[in-house]
N, C-alpha and C positions, 0 to 999 in steps of 0.2 A: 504494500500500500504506500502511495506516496503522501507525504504530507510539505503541506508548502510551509518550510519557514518563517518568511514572512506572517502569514497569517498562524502560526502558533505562537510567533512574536508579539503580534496586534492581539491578539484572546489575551493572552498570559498579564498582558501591560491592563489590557480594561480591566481584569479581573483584581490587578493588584490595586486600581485606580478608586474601583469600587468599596475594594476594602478597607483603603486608607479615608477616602469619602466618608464611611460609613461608621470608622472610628473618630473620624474628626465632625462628622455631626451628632454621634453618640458625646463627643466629650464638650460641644457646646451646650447641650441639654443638658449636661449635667453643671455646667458653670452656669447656665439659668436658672434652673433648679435652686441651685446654692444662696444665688443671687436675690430670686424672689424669697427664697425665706429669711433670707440677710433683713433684707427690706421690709418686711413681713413681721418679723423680729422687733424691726428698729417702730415699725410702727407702732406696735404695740407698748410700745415701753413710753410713758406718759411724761412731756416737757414742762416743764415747769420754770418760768420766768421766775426771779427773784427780782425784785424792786426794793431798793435801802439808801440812805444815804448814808456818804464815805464814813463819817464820825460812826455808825453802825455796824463797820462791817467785822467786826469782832464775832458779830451776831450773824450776820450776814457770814461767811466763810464756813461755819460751824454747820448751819443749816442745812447750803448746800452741800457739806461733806456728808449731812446724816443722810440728806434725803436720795444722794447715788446711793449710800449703803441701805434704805428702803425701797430700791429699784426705780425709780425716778430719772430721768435726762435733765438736773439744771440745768439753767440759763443763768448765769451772773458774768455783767459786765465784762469784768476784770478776767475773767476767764476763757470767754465766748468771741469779743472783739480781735480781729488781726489786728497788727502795727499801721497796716497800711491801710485802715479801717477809718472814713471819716464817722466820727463818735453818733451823732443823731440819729445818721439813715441809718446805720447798725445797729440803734437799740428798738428803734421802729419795727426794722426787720427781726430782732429777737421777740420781738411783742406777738407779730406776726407767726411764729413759728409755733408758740408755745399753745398748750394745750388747758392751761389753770396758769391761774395772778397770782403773783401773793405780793402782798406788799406788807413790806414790817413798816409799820405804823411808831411814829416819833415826832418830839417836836420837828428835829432837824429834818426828816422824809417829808414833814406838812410844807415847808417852807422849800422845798427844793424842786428847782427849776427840770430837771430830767426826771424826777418821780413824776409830778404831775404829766410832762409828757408823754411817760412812759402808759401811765394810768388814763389817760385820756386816749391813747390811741387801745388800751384794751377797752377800754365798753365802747369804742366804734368798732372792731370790730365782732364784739361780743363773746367776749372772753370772761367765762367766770370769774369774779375777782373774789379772793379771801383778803381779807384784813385782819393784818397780826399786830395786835400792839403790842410794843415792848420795853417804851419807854415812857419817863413823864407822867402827866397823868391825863385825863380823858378828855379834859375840857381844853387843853392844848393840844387837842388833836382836830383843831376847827370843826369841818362838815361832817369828816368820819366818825363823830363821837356819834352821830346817829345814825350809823350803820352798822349793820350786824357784822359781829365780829368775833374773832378768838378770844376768850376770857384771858383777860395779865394776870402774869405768872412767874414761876420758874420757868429756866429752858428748858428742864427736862419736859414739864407740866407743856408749856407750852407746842414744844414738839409732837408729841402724843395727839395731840388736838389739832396741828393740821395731818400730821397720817390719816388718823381718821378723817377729817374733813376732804382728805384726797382720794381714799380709800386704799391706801398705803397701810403696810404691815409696818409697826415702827422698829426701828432699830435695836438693838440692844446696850443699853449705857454702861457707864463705867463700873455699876456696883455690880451689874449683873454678870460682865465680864469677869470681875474678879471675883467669883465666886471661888477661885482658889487659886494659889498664888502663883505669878507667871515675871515671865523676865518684863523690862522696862521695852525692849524692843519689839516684843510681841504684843504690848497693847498699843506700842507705835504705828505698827501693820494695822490696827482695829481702829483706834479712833484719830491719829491723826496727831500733825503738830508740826513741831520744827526742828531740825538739827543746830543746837551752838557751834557745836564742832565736831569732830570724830567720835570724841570721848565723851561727849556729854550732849543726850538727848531730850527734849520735853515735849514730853505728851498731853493734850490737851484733855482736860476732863473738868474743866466748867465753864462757864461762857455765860456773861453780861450786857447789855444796850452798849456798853463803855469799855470794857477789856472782856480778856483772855485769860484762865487759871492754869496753866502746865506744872504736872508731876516731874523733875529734871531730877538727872543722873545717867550713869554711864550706860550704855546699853544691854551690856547681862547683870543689871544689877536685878536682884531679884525680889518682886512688890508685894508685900502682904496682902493676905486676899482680907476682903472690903470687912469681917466680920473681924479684925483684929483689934487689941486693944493694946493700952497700955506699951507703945513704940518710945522708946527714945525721945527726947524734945525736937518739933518740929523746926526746918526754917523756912520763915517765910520771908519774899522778897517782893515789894512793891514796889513798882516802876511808872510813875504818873506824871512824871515832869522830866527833864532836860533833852539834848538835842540825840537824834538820833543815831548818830556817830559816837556819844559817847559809852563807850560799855564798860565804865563801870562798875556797873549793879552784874552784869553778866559774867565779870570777872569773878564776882563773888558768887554766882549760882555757879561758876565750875572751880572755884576751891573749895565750896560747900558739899558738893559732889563729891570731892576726891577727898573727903576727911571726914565720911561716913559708912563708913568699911563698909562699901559699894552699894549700900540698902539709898533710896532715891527719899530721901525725906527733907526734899527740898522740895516748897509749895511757891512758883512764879508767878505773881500775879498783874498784867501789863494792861496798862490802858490806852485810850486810842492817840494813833499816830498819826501826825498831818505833814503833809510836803515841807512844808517851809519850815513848822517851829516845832517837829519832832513831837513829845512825848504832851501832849497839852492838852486842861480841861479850861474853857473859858471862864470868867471869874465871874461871869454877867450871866449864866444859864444855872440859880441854885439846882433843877432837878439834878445835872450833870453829879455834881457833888452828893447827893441824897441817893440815887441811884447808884453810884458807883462803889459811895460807905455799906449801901447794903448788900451790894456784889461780894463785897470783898470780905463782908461779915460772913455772910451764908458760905462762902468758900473756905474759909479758916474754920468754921464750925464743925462742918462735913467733912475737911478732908485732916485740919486738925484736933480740937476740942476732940472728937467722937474717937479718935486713934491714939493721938500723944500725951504725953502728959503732962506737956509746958512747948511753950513757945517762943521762937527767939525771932520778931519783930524787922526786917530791915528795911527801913524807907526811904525810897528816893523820891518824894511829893508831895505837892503843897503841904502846910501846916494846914490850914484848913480840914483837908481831908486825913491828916494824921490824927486830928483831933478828933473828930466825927468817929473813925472806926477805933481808936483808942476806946474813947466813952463809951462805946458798945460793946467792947468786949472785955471792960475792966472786971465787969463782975460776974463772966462765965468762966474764964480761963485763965493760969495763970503765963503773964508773956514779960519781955523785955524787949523794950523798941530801942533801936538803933537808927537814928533820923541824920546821915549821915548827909543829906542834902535839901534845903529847904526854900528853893527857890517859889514864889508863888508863878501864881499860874498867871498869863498874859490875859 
């Protein structure tokens, strides 16, 4: 029998032409596939715009970490903007994207020129709005004091009540975590914070309208779980005033660190930062000051009072507010203040 070459040539090459075809539109289905449920995925997981002003975002930053860890997509500014992003139309367009408001509710958010914008471009387009108040009190919150709102609170309290309100499983906090005792870096991985340096970490574990509260020490230092008593005398370190370059007080949360045979019983407690004049609460807004002594009480209470058995005080802020959280705590706990800076506040 003859067979013509050629044409066993032309079969063999279709055949192989077919099969390479046939794999390469098998493996586009399958990158559509992947792709619609990528997408499919990404729809399903609910955006959430964050609206605050800068003096807030203590409060603001905390939020949005809890509510990625509640399965939530934030939107916050600071995180969501590119460099080459003109500021308005991109927060327009995050208003836009988002699926629920929220706006944390304060003097400084009533009075701020991109809140409102923010807030007026969601009820054009018809965007749920939640109102969180979190600072102040109600009647400085102009229009919104008659609208329905999250009840003020703790953060924790707070939190809990927009999960619910979102329909968000809430997170799990710091006491529930430490239900038994873990190193200082693994509840770094959990709730978040900031590195000082290599050797010395602080994890966040309370949060105010006005500052930040971090657990600081070395990274295997290892934390007693939340039901402990009777620890060592705490330190605690407040930072409400001077410029932002100076460290200080930071100096002193990591020699503190390295002359507590590794156990993290430093309590950092920072208040809010501004561009120009670093660590500053204005002298003309009392709530600031009223808010902030109570922040800083409830923080020492919980994470000191309830665990150590004395406290060693270091202040770097106004006397004003020295004074304020002194008075409050002369007669629950014993402490020694060290007010080694006492600059008032601008």
């Amino acid at each position: 029998m003859y067979f013509n070459p050629l044409l066993v040539g032309a079969t063999t090459a279709s055949r192989l032409y077919r099969t390479r075809t046939e794999k390469a539109n098998l493996a586009n289905i399958g990158r559509n596939v992947l792709t619609m449920a990528f997408r499919h995925q990404k729809m399903d997981v609910m955006v959430v715009f964050v609206s605050y002003s800068r003096l807030n975002a203590s409060f603001a930053n905390r939020l949005v970490h809890d509510l990625r860890r509640a399965g939530a997509d934030p939107w916050q500014d600071v995180l969501s903007i590119k460099d080459d992003e003109e500021w308005e139309p991109a927060l327009l367009k995050g208003v836009a994207k988002c699926d629920r408001f929220v706006l944390l509710a304060s003097p400084e958010s009533e009075s701020s020129k991109y809140v409102r914008l923010e807030l007026d471009e969601a009820r054009r387009l018809d965007r749920p709005v939640l109102l969180v108040p979190i600072a102040g009190a109600l009647r400085q919150l102009g229009e919104w004091q008659d609208r329905q709102m999250v009840p003020l609170g703790p953060y924790e309290d707070t939190l809990g009540a927009i999960c619910e309100r979102l329909g968000l499983q809430e997170p799990p906090g710091p006491a529930t975590i430490l239900s038994s005792p873990m190193t200082l870096s693994s509840l770094f991985g959990r709730l978040g914070g900031k590195r000082l340096n290599d050797a010395c970490f602080a994890v966040r574990v309370a949060t105010g309208p006005y500052g930040t509260a971090y657990l600081a020490g070395r990274p295997d230092a290892e934390i007693a779980p939340w039901s402990a008593r009777g620890l060592p005398p705490a330190k605690v370190l407040l930072r409400f005033s001077g410029k932002s370059k100076d460290v200080t007080l930071e100096q002193v949360v990591e020699f503190e660190c390295g002359h507590t045979a590794g156990a993290p019983w430093v309590i950092y407690i920072e208040g809010p930062e501004t561009a120009k004049n670093g660590f500053n609460l204005p002298i003309r807004a009392p709530h600031y000051w009223s808010d902030s002594a109570e922040f800083c009480q409830g923080t020492i209470l919980q994470w000191g009072k309830a665990r150590h058995t004395s406290l060693d005080l270091f202040v770097q802020a106004p006397a004003a507010l020295t004074f304020a959280l002194g008075t409050r705590l002369k007669e629950l706990i014993p402490f020694r203040v060290h007010h080694y800076f006492s600059a008032e506040a601008a």
